[in-house]
N, CA, C and O atoms as a Maestro MAE file, in Angstrom:
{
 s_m_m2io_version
 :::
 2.0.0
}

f_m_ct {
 s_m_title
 :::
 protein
 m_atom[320] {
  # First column is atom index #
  i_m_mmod_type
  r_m_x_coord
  r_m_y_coord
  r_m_z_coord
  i_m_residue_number
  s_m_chain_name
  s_m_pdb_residue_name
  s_m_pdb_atom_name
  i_m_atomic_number
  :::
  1 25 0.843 -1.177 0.000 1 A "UNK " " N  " 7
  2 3 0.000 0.000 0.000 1 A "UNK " " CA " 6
  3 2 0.891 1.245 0.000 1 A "UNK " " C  " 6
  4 15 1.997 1.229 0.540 1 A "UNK " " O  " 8
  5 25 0.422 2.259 -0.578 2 A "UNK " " N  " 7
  6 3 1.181 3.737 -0.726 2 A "UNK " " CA " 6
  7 2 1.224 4.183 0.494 2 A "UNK " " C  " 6
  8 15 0.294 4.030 1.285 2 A "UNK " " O  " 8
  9 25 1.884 4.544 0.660 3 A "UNK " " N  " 7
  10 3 2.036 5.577 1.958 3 A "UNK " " CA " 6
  11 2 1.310 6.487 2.196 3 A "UNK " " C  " 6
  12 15 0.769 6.608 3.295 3 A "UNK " " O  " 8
  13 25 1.162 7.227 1.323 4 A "UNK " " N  " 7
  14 3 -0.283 8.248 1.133 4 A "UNK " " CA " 6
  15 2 -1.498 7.475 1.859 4 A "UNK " " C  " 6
  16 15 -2.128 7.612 2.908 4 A "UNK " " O  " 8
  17 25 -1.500 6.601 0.771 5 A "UNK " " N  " 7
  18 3 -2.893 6.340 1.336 5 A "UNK " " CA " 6
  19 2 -2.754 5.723 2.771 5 A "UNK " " C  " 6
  20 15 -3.521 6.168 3.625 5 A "UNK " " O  " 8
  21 25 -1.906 4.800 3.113 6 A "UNK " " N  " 7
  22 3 -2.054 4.476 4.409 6 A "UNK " " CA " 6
  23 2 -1.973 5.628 5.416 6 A "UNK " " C  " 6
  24 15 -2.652 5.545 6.439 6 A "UNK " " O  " 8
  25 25 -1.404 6.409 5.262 7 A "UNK " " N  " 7
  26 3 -1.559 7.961 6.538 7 A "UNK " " CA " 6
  27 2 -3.034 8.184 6.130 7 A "UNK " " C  " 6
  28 15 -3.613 8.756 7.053 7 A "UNK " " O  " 8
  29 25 -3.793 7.958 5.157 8 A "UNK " " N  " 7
  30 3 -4.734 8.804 5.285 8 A "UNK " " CA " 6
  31 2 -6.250 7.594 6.204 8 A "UNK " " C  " 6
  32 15 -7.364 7.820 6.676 8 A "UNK " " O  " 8
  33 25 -5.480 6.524 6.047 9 A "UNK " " N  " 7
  34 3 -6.119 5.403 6.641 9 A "UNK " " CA " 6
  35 2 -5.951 5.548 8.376 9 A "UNK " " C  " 6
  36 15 -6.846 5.289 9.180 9 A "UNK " " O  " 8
  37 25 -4.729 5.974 8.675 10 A "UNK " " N  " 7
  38 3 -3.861 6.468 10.033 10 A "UNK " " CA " 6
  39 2 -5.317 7.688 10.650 10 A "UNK " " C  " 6
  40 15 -5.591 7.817 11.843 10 A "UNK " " O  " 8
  41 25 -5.898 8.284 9.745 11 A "UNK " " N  " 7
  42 3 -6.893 9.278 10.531 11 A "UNK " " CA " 6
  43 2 -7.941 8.362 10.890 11 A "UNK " " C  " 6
  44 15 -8.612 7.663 10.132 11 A "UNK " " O  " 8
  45 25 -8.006 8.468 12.361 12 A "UNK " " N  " 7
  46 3 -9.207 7.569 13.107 12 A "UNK " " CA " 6
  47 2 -10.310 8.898 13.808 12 A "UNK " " C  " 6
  48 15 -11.477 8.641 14.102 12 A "UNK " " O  " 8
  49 25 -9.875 9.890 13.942 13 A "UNK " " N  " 7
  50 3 -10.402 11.031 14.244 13 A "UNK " " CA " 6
  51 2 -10.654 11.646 15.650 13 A "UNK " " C  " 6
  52 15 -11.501 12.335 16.218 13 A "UNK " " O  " 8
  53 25 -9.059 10.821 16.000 14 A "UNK " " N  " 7
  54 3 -8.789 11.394 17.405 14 A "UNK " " CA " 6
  55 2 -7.583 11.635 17.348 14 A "UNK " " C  " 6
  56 15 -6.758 10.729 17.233 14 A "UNK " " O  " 8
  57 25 -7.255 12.916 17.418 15 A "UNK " " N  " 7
  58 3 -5.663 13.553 17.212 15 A "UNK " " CA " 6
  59 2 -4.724 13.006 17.667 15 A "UNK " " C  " 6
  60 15 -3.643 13.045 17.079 15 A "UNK " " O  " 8
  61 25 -4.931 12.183 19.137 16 A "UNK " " N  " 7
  62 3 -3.590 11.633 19.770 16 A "UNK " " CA " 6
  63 2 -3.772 10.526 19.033 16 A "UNK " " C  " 6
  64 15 -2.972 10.988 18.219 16 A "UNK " " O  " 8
  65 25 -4.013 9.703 18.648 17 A "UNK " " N  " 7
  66 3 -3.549 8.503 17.837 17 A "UNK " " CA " 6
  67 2 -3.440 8.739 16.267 17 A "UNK " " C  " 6
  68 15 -2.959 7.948 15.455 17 A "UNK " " O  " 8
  69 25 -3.975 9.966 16.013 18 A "UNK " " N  " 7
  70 3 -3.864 10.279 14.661 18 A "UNK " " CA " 6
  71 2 -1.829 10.761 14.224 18 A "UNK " " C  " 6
  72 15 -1.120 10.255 13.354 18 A "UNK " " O  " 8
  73 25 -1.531 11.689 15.075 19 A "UNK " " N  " 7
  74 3 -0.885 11.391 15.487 19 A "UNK " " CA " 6
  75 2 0.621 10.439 15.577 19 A "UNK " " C  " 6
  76 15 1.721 10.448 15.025 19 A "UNK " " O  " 8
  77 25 -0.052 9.688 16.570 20 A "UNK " " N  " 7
  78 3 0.618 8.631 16.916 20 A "UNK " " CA " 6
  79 2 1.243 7.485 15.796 20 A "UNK " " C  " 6
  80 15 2.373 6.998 15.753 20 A "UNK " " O  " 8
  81 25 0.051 7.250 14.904 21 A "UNK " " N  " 7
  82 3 -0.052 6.378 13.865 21 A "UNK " " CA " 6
  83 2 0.642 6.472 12.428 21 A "UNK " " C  " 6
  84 15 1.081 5.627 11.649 21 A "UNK " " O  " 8
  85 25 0.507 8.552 12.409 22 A "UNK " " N  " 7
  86 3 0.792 9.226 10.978 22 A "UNK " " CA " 6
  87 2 2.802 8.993 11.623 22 A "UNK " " C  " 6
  88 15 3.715 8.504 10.956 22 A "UNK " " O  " 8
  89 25 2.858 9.367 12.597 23 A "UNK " " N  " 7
  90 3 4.538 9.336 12.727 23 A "UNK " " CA " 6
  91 2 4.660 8.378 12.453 23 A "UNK " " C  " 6
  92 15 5.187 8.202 11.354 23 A "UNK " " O  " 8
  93 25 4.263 7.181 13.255 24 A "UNK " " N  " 7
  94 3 4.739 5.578 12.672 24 A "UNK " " CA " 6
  95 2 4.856 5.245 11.379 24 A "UNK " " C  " 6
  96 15 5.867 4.713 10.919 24 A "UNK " " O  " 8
  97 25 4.021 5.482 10.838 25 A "UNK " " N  " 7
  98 3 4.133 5.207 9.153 25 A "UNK " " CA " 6
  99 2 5.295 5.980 8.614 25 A "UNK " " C  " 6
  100 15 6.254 5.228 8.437 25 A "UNK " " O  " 8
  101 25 5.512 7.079 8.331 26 A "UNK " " N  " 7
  102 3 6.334 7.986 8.278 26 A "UNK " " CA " 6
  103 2 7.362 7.645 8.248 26 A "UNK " " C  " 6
  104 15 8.051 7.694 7.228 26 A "UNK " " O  " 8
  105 25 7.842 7.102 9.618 27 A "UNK " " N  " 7
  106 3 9.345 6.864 9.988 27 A "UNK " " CA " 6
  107 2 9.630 5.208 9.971 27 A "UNK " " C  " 6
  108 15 10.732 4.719 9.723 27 A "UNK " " O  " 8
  109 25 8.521 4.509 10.258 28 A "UNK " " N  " 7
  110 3 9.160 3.319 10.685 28 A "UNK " " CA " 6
  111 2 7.920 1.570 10.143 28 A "UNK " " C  " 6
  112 15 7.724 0.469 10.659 28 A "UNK " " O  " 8
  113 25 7.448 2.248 8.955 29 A "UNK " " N  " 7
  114 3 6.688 1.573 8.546 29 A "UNK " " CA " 6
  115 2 7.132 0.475 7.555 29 A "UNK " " C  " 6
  116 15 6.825 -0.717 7.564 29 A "UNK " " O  " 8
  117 25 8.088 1.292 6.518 30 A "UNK " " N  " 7
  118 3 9.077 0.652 5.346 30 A "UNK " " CA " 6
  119 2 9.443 -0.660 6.354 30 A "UNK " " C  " 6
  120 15 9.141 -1.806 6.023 30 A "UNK " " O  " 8
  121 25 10.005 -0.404 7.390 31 A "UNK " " N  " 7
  122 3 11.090 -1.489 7.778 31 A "UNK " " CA " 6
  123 2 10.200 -2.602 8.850 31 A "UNK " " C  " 6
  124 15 10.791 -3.017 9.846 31 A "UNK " " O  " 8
  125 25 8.926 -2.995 8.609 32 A "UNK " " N  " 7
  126 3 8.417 -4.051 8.706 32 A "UNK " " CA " 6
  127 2 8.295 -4.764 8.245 32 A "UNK " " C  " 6
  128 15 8.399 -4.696 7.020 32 A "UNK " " O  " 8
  129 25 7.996 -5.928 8.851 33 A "UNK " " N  " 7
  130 3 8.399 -7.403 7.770 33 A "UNK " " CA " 6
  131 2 6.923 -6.936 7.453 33 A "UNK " " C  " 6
  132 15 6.329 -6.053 8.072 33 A "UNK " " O  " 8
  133 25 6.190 -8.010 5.894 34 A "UNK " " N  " 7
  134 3 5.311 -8.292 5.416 34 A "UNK " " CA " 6
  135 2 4.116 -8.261 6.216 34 A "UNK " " C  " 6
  136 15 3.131 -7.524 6.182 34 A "UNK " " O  " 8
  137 25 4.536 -9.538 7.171 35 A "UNK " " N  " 7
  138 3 3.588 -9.948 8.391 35 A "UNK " " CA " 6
  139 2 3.125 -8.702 9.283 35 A "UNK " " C  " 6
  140 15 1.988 -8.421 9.661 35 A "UNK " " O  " 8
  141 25 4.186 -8.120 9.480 36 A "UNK " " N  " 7
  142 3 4.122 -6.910 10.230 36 A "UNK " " CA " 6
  143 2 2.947 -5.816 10.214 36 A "UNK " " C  " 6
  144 15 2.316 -5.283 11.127 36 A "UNK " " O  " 8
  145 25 2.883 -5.639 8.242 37 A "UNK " " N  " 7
  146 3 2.489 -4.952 7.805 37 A "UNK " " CA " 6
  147 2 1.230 -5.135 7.327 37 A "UNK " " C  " 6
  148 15 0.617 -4.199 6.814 37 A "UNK " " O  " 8
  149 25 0.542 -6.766 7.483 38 A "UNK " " N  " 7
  150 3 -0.649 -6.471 7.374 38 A "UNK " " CA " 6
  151 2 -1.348 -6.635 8.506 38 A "UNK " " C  " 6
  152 15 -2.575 -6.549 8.561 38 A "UNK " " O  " 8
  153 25 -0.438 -6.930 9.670 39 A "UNK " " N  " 7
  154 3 -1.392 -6.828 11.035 39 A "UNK " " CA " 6
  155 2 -1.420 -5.166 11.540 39 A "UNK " " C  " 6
  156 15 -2.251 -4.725 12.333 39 A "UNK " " O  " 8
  157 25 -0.481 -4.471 10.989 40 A "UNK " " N  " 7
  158 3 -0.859 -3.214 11.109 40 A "UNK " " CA " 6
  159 2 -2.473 -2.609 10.353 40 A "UNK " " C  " 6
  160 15 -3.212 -1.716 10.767 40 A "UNK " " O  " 8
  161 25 -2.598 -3.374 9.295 41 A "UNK " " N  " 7
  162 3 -3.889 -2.769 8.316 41 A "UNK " " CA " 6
  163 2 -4.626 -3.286 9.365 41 A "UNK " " C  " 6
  164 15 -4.935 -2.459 10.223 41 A "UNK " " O  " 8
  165 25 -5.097 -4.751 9.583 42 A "UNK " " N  " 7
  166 3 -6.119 -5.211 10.623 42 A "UNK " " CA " 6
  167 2 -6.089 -4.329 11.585 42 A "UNK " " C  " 6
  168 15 -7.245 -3.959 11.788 42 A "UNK " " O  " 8
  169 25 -5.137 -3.655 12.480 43 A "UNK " " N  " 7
  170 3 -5.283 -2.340 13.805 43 A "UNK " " CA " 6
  171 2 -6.316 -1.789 13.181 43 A "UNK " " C  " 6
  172 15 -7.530 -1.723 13.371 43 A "UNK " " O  " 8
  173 25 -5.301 -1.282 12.129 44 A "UNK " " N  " 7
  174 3 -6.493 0.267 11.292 44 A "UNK " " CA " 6
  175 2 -7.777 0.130 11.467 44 A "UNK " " C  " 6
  176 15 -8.439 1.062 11.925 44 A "UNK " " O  " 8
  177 25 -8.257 -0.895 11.174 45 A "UNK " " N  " 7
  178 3 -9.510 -1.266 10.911 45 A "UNK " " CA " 6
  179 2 -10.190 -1.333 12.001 45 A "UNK " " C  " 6
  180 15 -11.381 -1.111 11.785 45 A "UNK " " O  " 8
  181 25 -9.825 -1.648 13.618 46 A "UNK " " N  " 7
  182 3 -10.545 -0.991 14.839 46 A "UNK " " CA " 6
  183 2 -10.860 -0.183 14.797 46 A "UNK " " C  " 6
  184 15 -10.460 0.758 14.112 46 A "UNK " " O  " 8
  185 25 -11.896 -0.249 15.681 47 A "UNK " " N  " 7
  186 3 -12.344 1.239 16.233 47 A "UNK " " CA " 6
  187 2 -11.705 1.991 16.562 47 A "UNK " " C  " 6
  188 15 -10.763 1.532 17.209 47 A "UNK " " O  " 8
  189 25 -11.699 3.605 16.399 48 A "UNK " " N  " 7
  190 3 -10.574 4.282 17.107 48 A "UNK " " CA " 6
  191 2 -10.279 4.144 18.388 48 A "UNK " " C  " 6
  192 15 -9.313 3.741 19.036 48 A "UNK " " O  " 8
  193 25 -11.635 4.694 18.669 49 A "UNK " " N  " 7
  194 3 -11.286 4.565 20.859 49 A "UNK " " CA " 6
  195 2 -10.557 3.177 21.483 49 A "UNK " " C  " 6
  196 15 -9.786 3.074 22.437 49 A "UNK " " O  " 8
  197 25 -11.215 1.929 20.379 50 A "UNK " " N  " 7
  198 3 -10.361 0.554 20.898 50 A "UNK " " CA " 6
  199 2 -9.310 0.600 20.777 50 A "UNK " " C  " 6
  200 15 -8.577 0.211 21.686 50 A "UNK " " O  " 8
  201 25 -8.702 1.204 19.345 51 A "UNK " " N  " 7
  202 3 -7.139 1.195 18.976 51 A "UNK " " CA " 6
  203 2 -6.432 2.126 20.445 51 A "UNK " " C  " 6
  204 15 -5.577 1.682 21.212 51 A "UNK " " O  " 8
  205 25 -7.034 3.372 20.507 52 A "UNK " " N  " 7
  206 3 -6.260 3.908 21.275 52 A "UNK " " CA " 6
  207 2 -6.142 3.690 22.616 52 A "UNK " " C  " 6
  208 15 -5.204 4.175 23.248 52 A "UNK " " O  " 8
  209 25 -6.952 3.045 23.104 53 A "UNK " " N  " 7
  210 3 -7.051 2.414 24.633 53 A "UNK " " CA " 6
  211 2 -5.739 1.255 24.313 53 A "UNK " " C  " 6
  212 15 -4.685 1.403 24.931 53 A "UNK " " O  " 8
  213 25 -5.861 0.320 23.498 54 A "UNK " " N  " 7
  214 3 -4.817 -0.749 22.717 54 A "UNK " " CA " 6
  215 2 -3.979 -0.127 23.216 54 A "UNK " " C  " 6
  216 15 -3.591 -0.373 24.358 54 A "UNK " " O  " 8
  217 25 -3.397 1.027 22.329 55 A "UNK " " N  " 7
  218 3 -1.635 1.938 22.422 55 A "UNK " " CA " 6
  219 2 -1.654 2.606 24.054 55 A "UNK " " C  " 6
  220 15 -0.745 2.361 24.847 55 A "UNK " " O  " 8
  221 25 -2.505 3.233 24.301 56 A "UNK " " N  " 7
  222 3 -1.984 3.597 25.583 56 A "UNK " " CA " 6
  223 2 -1.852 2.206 26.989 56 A "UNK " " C  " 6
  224 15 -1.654 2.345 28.196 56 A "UNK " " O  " 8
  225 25 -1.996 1.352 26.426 57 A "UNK " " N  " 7
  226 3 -2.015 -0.043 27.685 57 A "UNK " " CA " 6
  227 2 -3.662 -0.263 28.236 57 A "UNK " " C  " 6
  228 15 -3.745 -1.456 28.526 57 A "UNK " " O  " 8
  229 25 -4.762 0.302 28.446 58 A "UNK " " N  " 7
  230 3 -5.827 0.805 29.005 58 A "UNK " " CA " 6
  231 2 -6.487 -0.615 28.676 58 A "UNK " " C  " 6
  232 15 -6.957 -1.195 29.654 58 A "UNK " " O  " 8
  233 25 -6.610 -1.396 27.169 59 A "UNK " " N  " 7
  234 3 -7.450 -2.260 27.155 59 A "UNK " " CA " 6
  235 2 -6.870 -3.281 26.783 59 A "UNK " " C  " 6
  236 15 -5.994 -2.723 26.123 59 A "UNK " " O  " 8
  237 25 -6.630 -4.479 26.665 60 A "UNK " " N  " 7
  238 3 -6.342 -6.046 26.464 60 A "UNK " " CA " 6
  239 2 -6.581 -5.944 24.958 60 A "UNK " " C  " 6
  240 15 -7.423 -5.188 24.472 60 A "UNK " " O  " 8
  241 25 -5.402 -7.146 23.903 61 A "UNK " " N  " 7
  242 3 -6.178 -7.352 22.698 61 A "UNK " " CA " 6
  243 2 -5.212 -8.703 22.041 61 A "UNK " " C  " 6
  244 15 -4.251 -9.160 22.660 61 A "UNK " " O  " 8
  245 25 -5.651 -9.211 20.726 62 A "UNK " " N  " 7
  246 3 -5.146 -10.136 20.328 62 A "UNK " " CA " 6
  247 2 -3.960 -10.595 20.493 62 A "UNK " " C  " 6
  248 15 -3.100 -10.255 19.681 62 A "UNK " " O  " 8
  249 25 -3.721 -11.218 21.260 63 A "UNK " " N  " 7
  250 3 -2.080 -11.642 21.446 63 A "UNK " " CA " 6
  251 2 -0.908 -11.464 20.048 63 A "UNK " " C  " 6
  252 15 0.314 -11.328 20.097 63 A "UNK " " O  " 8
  253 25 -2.168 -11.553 18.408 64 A "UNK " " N  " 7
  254 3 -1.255 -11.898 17.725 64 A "UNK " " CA " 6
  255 2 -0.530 -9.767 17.045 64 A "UNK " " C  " 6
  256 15 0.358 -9.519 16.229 64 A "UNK " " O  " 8
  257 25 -1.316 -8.881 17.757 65 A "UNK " " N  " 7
  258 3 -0.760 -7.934 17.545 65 A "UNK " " CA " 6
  259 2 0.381 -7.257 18.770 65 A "UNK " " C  " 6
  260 15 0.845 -6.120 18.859 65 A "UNK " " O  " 8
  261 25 0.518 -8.079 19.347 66 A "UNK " " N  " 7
  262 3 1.393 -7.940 20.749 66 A "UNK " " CA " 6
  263 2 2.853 -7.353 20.192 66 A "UNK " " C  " 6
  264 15 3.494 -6.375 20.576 66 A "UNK " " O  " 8
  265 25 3.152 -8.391 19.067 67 A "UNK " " N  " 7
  266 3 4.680 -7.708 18.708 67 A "UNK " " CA " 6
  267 2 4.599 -5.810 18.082 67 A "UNK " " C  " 6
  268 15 5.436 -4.941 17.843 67 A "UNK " " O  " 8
  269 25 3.597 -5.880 18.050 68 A "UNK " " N  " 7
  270 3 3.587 -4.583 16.799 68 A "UNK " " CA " 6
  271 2 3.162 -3.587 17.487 68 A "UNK " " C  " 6
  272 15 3.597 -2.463 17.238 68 A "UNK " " O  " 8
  273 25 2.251 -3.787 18.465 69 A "UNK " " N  " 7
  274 3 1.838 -2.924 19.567 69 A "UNK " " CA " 6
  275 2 3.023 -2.173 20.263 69 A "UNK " " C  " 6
  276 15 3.152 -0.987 20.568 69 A "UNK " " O  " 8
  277 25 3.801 -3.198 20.406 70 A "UNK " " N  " 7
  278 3 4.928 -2.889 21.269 70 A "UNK " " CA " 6
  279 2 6.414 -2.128 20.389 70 A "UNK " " C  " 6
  280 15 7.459 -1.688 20.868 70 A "UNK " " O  " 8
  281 25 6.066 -2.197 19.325 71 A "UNK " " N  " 7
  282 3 6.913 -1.887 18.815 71 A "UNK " " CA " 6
  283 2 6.993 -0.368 18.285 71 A "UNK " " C  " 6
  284 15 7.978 0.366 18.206 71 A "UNK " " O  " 8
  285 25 5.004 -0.012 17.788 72 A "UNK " " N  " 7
  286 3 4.618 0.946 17.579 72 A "UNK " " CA " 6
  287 2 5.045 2.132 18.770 72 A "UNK " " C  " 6
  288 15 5.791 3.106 18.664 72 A "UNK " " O  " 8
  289 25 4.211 1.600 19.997 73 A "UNK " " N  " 7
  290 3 4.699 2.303 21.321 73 A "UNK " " CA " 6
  291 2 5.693 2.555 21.558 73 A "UNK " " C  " 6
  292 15 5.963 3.724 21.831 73 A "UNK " " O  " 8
  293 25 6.958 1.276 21.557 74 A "UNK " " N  " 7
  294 3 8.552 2.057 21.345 74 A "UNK " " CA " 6
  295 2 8.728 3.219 20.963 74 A "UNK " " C  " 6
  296 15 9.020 4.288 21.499 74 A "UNK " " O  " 8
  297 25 8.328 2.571 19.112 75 A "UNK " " N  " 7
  298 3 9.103 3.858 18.598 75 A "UNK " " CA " 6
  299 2 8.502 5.323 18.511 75 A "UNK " " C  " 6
  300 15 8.989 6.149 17.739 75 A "UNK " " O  " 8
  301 25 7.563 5.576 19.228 76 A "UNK " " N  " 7
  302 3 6.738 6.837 19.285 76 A "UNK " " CA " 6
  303 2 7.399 7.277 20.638 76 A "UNK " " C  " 6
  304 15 7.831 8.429 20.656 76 A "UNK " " O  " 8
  305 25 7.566 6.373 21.993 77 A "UNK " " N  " 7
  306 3 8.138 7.125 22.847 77 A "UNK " " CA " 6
  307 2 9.658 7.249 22.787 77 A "UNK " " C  " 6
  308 15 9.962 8.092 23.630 77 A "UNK " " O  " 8
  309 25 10.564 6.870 22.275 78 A "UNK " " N  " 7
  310 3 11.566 6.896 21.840 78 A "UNK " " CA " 6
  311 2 11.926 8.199 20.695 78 A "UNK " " C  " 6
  312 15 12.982 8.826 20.783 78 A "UNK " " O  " 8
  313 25 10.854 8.503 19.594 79 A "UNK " " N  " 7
  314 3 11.148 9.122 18.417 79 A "UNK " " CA " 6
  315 2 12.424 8.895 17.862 79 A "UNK " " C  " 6
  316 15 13.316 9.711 17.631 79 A "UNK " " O  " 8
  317 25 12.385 7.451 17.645 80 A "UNK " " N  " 7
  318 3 13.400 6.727 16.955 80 A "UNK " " CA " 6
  319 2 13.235 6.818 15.249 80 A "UNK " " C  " 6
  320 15 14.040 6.241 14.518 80 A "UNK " " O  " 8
  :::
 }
 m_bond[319] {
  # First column is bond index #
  i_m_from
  i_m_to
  i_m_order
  :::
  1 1 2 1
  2 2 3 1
  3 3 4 2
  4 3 5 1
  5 5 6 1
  6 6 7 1
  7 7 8 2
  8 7 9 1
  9 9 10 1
  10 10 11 1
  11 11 12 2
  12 11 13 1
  13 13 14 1
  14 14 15 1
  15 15 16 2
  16 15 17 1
  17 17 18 1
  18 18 19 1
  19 19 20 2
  20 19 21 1
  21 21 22 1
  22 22 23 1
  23 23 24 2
  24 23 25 1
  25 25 26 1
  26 26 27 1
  27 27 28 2
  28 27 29 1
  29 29 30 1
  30 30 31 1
  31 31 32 2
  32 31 33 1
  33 33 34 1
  34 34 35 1
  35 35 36 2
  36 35 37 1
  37 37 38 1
  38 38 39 1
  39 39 40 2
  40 39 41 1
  41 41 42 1
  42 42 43 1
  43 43 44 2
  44 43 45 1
  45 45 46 1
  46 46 47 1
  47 47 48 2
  48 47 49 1
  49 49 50 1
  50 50 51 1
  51 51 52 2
  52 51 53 1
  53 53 54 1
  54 54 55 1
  55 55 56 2
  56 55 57 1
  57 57 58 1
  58 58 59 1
  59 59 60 2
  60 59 61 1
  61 61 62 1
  62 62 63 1
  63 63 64 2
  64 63 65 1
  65 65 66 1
  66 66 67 1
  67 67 68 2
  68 67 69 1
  69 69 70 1
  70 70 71 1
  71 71 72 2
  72 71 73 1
  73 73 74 1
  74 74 75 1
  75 75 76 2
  76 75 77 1
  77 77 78 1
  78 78 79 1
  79 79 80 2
  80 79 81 1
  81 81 82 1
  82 82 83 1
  83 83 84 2
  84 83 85 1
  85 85 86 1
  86 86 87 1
  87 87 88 2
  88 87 89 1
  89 89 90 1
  90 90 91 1
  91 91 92 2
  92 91 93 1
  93 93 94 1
  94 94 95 1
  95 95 96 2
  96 95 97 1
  97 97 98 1
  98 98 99 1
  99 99 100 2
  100 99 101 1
  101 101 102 1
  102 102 103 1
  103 103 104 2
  104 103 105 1
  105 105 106 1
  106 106 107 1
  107 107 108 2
  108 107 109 1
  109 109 110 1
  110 110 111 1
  111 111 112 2
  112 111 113 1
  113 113 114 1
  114 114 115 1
  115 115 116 2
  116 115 117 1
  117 117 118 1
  118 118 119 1
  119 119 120 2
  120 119 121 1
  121 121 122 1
  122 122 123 1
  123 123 124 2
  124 123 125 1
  125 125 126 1
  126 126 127 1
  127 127 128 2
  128 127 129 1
  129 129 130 1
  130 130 131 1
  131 131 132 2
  132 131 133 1
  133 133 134 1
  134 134 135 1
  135 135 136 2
  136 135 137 1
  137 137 138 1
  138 138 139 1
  139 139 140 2
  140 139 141 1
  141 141 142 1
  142 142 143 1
  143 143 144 2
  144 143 145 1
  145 145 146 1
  146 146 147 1
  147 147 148 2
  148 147 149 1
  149 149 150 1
  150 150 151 1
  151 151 152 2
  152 151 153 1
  153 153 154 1
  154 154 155 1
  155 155 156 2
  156 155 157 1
  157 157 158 1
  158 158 159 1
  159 159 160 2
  160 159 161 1
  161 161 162 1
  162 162 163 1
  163 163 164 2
  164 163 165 1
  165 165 166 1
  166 166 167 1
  167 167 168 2
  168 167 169 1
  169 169 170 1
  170 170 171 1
  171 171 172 2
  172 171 173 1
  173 173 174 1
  174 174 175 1
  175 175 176 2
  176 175 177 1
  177 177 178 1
  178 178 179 1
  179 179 180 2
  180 179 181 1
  181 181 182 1
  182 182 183 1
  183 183 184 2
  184 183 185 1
  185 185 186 1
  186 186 187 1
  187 187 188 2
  188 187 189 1
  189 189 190 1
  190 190 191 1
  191 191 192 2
  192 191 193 1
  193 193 194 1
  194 194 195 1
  195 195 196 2
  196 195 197 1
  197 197 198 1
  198 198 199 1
  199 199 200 2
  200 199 201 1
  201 201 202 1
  202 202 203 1
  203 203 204 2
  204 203 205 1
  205 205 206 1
  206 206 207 1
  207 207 208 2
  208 207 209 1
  209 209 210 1
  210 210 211 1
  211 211 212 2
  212 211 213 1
  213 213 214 1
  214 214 215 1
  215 215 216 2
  216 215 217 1
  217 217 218 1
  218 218 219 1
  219 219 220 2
  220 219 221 1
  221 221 222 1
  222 222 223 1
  223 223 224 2
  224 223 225 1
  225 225 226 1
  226 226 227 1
  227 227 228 2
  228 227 229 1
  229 229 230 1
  230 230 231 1
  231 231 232 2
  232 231 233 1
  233 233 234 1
  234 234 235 1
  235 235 236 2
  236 235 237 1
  237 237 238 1
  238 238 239 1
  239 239 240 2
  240 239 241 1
  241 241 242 1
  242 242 243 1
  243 243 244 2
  244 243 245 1
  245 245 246 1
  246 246 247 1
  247 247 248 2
  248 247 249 1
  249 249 250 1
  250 250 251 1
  251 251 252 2
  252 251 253 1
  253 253 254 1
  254 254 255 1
  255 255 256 2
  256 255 257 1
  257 257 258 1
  258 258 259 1
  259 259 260 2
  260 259 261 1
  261 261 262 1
  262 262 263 1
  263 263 264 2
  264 263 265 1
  265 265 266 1
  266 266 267 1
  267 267 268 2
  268 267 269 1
  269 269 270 1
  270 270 271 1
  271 271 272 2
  272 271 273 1
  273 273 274 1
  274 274 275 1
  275 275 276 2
  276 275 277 1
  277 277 278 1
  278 278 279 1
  279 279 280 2
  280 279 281 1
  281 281 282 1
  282 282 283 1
  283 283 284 2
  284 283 285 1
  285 285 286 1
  286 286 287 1
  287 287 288 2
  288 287 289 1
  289 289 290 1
  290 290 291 1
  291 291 292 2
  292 291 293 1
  293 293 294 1
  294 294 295 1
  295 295 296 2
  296 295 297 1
  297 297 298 1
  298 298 299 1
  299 299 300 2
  300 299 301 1
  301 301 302 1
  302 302 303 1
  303 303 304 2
  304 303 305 1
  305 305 306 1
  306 306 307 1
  307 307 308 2
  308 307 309 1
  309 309 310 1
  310 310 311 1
  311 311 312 2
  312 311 313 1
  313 313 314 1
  314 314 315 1
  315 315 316 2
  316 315 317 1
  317 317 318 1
  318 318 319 1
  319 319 320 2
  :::
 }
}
């Protein structure tokens, strides 16, 4: 997927994860594996408020986005 379009997929229509999501892509999206990259599209596709409860720790979710969760969160508090 273009980058374009995925930032514009990144708007959930809550600024802090909007945000959160548009940097990730940005900086650190290229360098996911495949796998990586389509469990990121499945996030997208939550609800916002779920996604963002997800990133801030607040709510529980699929074990199988655990690696990416964590990785997303890294690199946003890091600004790696």
């Amino acid at each position: 997927m273009q980058i374009s379009k995925l930032k514009w997929r990144c708007r959930k229509g809550l600024r802090e994860l909007d945000i959160l999501l548009t940097y990730f892509v940005e900086k650190h999206y290229n360098n996911l594996t495949n796998n990586e990259k389509e469990l990121f599209l499945e996030l997208l596709d939550l609800e916002s408020q779920e996604l963002l409860n997800i990133v801030l720790g607040r709510q529980s979710y699929d074990v199988k986005f655990q690696n990416l969760i964590q990785v997303i969160t890294k690199k946003n508090k890091t600004n790696e």
